[in-house]
Every structure is written in C-alpha cells, then in structure tokens.
N, C-alpha and C positions, 0 to 999 in steps of 0.2 A: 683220324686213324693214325697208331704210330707204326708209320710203313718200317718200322728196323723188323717189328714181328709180324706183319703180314705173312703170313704162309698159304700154299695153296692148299685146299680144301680136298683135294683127289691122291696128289700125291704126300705133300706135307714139306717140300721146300719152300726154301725162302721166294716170296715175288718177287719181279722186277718191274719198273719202270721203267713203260716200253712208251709212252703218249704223253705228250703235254700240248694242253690248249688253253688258247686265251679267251675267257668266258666275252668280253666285249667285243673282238673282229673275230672272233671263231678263227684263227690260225693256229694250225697243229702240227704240228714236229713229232716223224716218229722214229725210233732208234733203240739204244738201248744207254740209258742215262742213269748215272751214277746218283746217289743220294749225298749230299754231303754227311759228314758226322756230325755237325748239329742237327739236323733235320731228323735224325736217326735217335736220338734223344727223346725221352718221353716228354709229352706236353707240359708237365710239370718241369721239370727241369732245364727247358726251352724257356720260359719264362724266368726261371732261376738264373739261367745264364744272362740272358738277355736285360735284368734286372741287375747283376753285379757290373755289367760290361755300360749300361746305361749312366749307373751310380759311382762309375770311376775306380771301380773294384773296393769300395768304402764296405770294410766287414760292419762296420757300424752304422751305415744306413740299411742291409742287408738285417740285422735284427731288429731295426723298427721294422720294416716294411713288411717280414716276415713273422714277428712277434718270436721269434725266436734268441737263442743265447750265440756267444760266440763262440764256444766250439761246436755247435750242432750248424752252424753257417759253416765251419771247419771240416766238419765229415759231410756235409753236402755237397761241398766244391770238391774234396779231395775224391767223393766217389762219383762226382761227376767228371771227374777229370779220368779215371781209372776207366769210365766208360771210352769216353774221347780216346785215351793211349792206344784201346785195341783195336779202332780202327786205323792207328797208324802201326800196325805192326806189321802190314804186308801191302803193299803198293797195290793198286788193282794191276790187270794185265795190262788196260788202255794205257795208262802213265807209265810204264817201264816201256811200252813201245816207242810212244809220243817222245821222252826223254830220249832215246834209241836215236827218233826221227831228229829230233832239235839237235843234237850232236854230230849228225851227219853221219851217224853209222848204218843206215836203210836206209832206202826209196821211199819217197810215199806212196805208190805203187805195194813194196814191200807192208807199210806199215797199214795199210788198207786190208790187205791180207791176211795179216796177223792179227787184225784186229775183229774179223769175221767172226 
C-alpha cells in the first residue's frame, strides 16, 4: 500500500501511522510515527531509488537495468527528487520541538506537551 495516499474512507484525510509490530515476537509500539520521505514514494520509484543508490548513482547502469535512455533516467530522478523536496519544505511539529528540546530551549516535561 503507498501509505503518502492512504486517506480515510469516512472523512477523506490523510492516515496516520499510529502501530508497528514485529510479525516474529509480536512486539508493538504505539504512538504517532512519522513516515519517512522514501517510504512515502510510490513502489515504483522505491525501487528506482533504491536501484541508483545500490548502482553507485551510474545513469548508465540505471538504462540497462531499466531498458530505458538517458534523459528518461534524467526526468525520473529529477521528478523523483521534486517529490522528496516537498517533504522537506516544512519540518513536522515533532522536529522543531525535538531541535527546541536539543538546544536547551524547553523542558522535556515542555516538549512532551507540545508534542500532544
């Protein structure tokens, strides 16, 4: 499933990731747990990345593997990079707290709080 477009089915927001369990000892964690920006990527592209980053970023092992040319290897990275930039264009809340707390500007007490 690519959890970036999970939406909920009643209201139509985005899901969260609220559970993670380990399918072998059954231990489960639960919270509310950020996605990274690869994971947020479609499965296609997950593998595209995974494949240039494997390959040493070689555009030219990137067109065998994919039977494609070099600039369609070029507008795939470049629009899979366009994807990756918007997740960095606004810090979640957690991290601008967390940084807040690492600097010693709040409590953890505080940053507990704010992070409710």
């Amino acid at each position: 499933m690519d959890i970036s477009k999970a939406r909920c089915t009643n209201c139509g927001e985005a899901m969260a990731v609220r559970r993670l369990e380990c399918p072998t000892c059954d231990l489960a964690m639960e919270g509310s747990f950020e996605v990274s920006p690869l994971a947020m990527l479609s499965a296609d592209d997950q593998v595209f990345v995974t494949a240039f980053v494997r390959y040493h970023g070689s555009i030219k092992k990137m067109e065998e593997l994919f039977s494609i040319s070099y600039p369609t290897v070029k507008n795939r990275l470049n629009a899979i990079g366009r994807l990756l930039d918007k997740s960095f264009e606004a810090p979640s809340s957690h991290a601008v707290v967390l940084e807040a707390l690492s600097r010693g500007e709040i409590t953890v007490s505080e940053a507990l709080e704010r992070m409710k």
